[in-house]
N, CA, C and O of each residue as an XYZ file, in Angstrom:
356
protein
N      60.609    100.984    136.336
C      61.191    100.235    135.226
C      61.997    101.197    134.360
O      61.292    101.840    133.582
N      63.491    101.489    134.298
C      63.841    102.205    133.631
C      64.120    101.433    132.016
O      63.421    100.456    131.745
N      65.253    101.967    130.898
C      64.812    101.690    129.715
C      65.560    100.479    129.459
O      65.318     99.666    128.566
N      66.473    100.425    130.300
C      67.418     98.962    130.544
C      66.502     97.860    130.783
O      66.737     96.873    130.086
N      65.356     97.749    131.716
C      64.612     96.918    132.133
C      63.399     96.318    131.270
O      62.922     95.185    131.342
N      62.915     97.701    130.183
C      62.066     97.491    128.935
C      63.085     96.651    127.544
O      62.619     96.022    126.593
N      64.240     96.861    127.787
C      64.947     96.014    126.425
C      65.271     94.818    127.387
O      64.621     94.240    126.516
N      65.626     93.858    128.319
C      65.287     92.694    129.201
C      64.288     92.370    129.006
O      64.088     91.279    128.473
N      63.058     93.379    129.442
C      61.635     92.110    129.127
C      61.604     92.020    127.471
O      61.305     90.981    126.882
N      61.920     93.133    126.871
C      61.715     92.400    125.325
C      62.465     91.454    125.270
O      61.816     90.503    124.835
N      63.949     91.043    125.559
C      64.720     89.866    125.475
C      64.360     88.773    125.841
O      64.621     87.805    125.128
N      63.598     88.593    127.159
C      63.217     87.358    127.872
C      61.933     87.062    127.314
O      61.354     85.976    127.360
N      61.468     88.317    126.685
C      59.953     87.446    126.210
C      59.037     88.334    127.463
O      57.849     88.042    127.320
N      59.167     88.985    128.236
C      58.115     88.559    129.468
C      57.075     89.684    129.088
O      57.302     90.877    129.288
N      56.192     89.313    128.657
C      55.385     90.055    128.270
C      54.305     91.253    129.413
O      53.936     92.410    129.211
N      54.070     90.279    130.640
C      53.905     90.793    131.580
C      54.105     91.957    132.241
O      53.327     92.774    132.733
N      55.384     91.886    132.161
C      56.440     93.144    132.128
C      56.074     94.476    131.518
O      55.626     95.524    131.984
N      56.392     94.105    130.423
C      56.211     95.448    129.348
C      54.057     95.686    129.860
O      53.776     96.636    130.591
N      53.481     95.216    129.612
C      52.059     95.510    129.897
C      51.657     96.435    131.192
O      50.842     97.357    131.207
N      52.462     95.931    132.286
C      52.895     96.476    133.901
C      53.078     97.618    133.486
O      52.105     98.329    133.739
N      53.940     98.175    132.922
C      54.626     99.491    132.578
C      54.876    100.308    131.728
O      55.872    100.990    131.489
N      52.906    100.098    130.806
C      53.161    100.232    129.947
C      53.271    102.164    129.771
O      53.580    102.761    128.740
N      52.967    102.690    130.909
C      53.079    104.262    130.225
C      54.960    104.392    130.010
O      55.417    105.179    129.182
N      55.626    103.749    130.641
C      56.844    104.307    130.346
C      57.575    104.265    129.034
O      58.378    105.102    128.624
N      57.082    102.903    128.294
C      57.309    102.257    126.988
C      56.847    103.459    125.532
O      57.263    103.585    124.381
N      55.868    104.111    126.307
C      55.826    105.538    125.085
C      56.999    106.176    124.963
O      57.339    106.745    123.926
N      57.823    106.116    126.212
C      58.804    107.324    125.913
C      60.464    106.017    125.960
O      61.681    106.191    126.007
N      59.997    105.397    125.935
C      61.474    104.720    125.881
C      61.315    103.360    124.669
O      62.259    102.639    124.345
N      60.248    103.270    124.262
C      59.576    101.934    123.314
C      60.951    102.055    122.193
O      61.672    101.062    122.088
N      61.222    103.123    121.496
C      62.292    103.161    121.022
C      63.722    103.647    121.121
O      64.340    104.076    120.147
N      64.224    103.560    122.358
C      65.372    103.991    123.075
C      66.137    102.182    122.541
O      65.593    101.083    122.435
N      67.474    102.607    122.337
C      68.705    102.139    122.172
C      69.597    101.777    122.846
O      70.366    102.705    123.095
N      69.957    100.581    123.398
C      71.378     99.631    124.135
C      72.815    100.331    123.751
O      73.131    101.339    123.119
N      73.204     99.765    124.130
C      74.758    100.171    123.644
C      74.734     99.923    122.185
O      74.970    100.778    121.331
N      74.385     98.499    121.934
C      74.529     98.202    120.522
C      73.565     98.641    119.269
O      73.392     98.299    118.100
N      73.007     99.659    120.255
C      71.793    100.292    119.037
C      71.162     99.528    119.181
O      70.821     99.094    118.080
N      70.580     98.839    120.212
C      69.536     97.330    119.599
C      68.452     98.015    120.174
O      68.667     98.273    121.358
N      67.265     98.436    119.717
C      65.895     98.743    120.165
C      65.141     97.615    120.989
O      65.810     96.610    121.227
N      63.996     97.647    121.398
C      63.659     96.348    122.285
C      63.078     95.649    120.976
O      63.603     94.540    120.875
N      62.344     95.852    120.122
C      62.157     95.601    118.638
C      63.385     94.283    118.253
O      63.200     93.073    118.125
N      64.722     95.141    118.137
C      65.649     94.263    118.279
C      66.012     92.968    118.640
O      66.532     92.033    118.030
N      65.529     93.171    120.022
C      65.724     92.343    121.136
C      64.491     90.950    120.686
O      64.611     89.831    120.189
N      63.489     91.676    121.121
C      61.984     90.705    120.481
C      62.667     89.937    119.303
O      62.756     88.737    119.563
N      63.042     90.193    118.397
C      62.666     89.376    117.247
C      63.675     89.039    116.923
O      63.764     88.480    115.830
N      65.087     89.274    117.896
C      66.309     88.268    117.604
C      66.163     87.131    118.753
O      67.055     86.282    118.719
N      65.173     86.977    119.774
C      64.997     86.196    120.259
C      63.966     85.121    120.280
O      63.807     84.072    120.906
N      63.086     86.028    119.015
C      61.694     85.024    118.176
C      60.578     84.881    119.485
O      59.938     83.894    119.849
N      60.616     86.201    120.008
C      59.292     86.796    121.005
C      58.253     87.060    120.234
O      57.938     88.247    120.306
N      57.489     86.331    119.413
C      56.530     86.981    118.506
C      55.355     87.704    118.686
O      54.655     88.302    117.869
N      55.224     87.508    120.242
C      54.034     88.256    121.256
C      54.221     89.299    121.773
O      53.300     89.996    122.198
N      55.844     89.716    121.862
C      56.493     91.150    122.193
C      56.978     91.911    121.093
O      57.522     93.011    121.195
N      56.682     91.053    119.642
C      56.875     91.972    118.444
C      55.573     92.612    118.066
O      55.452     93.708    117.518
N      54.593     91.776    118.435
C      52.889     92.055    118.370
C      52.475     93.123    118.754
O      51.840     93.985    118.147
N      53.185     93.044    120.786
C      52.612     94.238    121.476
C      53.263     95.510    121.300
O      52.686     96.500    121.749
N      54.843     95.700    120.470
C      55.624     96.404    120.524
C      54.933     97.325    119.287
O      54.817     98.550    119.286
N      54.637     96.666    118.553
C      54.262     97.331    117.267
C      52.948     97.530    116.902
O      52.570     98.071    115.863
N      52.000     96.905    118.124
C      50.449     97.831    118.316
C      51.026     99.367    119.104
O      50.314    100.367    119.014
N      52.326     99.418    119.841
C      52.080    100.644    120.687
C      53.282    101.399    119.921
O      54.364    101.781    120.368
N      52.727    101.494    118.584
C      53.649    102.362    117.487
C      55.141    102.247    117.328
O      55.601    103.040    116.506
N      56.044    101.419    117.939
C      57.254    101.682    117.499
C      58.100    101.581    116.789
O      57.985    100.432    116.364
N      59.541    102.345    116.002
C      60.205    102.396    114.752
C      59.909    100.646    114.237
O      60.062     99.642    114.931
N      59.476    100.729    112.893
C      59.798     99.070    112.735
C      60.842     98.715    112.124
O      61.313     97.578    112.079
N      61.528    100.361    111.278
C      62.893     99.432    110.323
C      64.346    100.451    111.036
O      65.185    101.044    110.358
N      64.274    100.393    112.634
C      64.966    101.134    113.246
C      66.908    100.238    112.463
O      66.867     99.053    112.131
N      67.738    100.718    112.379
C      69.183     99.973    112.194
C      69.814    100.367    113.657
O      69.620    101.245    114.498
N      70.860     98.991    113.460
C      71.489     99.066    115.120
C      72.638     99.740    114.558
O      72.635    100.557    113.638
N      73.991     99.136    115.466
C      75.196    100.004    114.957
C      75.965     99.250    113.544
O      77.052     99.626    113.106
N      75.293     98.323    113.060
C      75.105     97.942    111.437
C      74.875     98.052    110.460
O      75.159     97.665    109.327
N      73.811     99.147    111.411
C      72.547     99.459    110.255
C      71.251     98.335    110.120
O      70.236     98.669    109.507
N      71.389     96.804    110.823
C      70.778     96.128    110.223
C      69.022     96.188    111.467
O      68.925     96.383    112.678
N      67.871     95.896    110.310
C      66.779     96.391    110.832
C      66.214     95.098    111.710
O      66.607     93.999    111.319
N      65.524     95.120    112.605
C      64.812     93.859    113.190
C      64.259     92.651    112.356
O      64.144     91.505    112.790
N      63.876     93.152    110.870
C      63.548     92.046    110.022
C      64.833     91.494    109.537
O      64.852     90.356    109.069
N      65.810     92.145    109.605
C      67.283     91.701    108.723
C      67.729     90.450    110.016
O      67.887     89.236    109.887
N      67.827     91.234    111.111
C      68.494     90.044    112.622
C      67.760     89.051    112.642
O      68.403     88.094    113.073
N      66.345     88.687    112.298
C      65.733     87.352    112.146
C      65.715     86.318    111.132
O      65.551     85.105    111.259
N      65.947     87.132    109.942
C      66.239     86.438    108.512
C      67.839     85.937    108.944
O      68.216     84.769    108.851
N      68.524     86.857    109.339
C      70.340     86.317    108.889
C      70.163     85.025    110.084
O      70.782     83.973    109.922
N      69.384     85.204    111.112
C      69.113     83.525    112.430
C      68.086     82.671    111.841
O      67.553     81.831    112.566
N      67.730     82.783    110.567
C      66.622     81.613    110.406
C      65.665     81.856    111.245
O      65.334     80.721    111.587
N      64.963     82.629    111.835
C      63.862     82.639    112.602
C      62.270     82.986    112.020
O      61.192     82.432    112.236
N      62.691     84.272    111.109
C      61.837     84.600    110.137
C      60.590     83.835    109.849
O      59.415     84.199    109.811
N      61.129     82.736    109.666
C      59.681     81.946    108.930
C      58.930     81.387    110.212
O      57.704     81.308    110.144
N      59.635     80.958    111.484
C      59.252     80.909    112.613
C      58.097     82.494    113.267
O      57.020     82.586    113.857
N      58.763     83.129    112.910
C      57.936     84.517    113.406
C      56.759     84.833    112.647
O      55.739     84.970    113.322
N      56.630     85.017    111.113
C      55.395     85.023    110.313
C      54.404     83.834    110.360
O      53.252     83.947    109.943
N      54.966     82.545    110.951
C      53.856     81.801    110.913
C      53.204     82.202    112.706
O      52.082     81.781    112.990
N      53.690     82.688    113.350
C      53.420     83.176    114.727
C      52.576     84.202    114.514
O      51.598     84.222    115.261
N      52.649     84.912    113.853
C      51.668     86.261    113.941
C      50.395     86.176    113.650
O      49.678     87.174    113.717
């Protein structure tokens, strides 16, 4: 699973995924897309609230900025998802 394949399963949700593999996710949990998007990113602009859960039991940046600057809590607030995600947790 390289680090392309850990920001996909954060996108799709597949939680499965990331769990499978999870020693690699220490060293890539906060590695960056083109667009700066962390898998963090990814999770919680797609309102994965079970891959923001597992992402952030296995320590990673939480107020990382993409090439915006803007943090994973900012990309869910500016989509309305926000209130969707805190009642999830």
């Amino acid at each position: 699973m390289a680090w392309v394949d850990l920001h996909s399963a954060a996108a799709r949700g597949d939680l499965d995924q990331l769990r499978r593999h999870w020693w690699l996710k220490k060293f890539f949990i906060n590695r960056r897309n083109a667009d700066k998007l962390t898998p963090l990113h990814l999770a919680c602009i797609n309102g994965h609230a079970d891959i923001v859960r597992f992402l952030v039991g296995k320590n990673c940046k939480l107020n990382p900025g993409d090439k915006y600057k803007r943090s994973p809590l900012m990309l869910v607030c500016e989509r309305g998802i926000c209130c969707l995600m805190i009642e999830d947790a």
